[in-house]
Every structure is written in C-alpha cells, then in structure tokens.
N, C-alpha and C positions, 0 to 999 in steps of 0.2 A: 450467436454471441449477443449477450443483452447488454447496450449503451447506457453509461452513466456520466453523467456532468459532475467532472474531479474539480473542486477547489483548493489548493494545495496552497501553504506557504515555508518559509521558510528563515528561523531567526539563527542569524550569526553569529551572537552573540552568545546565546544559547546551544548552537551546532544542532539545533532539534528539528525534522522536519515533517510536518504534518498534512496528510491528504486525507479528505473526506467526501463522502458524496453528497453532492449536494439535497437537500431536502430532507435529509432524514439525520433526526436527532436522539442523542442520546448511543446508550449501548448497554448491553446486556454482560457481554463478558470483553475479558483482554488479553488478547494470548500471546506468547512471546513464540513468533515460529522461527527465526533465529535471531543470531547473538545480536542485541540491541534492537531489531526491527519487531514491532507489535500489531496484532492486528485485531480491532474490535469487530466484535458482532452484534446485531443487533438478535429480537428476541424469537424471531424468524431463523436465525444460525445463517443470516445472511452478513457478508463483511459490509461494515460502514465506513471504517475511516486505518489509518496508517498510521502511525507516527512510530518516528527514529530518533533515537537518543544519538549525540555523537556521530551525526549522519554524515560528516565526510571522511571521518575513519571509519566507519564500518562500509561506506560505499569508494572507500579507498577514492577518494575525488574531489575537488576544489568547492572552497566556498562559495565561490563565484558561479562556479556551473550552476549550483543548488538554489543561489538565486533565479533562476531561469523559470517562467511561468508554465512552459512549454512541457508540461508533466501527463506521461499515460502507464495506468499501473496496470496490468492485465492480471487476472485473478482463475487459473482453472482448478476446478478444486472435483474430484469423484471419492467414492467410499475408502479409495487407500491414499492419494498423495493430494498434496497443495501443492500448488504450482504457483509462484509469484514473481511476476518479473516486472520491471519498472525499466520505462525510457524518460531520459531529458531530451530536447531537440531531437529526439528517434534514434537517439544514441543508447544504447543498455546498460544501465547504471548495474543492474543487479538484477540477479537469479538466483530462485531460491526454490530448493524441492524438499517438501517433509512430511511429515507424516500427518494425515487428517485425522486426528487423535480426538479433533474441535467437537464433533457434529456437525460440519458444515456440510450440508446437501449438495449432491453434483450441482454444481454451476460452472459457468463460462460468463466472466466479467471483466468490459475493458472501462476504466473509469478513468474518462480524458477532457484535461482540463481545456480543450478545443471542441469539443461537444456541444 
C-alpha cells in the first residue's frame, strides 16, 4: 500500500470538506463517485484530492466530528471497482464501492493526515 500525507480541512459554514495530498497540485478531471463525494485525478489517472459538498449529510455525522484533523481516506481502486473508505479518529465515516468507469489504474492508497 503506498503512503501519502492527507491535508484535509473542513468549513462549517459551508458543510464542505476537502482532503488532498499533499504536494501535488492541480487535477485533470473530477468525478462524482457518489451522491455528493468527488474525486479528482490528476493526469496520471492517479486520485489527488476529495472534496464533499454537504459533508455532514451525506456522511450522516456531526459537524463537530468533521472538524477533527485526525483524517485517513484509503483509496483501492483495480480495472472493475473503486473502493473508498474514510476514517475520523479510526472511526468509518463512509464506504463507498463503484464502478471504475474513471481510468483509474490498480492502486492501493492510504492518504493520512498523520503521515
């Protein structure tokens, strides 16, 4: 599994919450793998960053948790499914299985903002 350093934050006010890896900027495309969560790639068809509209309705969960810095998104993606699952404090906010539709190349990605 290959390690990335997540910087995530998250505005309340907005309810939006955004993880990205650190160093690498920009994106190529943005894909909506489900209802409200997106995920960019960059031009490698590797994920760079997350962001959630309405992040504590769609992760059914307080606003208060989502402040929490304590963020690891784990990314396994082969030629038929994405697999995306997110911990706060190693709690599972959300899991999410769909279809690799992207181009996104087998990977195994954990991007944790304790890294």
């Amino acid at each position: 599994m290959e390690k990335q350093r997540l910087i995530s934050s998250y505005d309340e006010v907005n309810d939006t919450f955004v993880g990205k890896i650190d160093g690498r900027d920009g994106y190529c495309a943005d894909y909506g793998i489900s209802d409200g969560v997106f995920l960019s790639i960059d031009k490698d068809n590797i994920p760079t960053s997350v962001f959630v509209n309405n992040a504590s309705k769609v992760f059914d969960i307080s606003k208060k948790l989502l402040e929490n810095s304590n963020v690891k998104i784990d990314i396994d993606c082969d030629s038929i499914c994405l697999y995306f699952t997110m911990f706060i404090e190693n709690l599972k906010i959300c899991s999410i299985r769909c279809k690799n539709s992207y181009g996104i190349p087998n990977i195994n990605v954990e991007m944790d903002s304790n890294y």
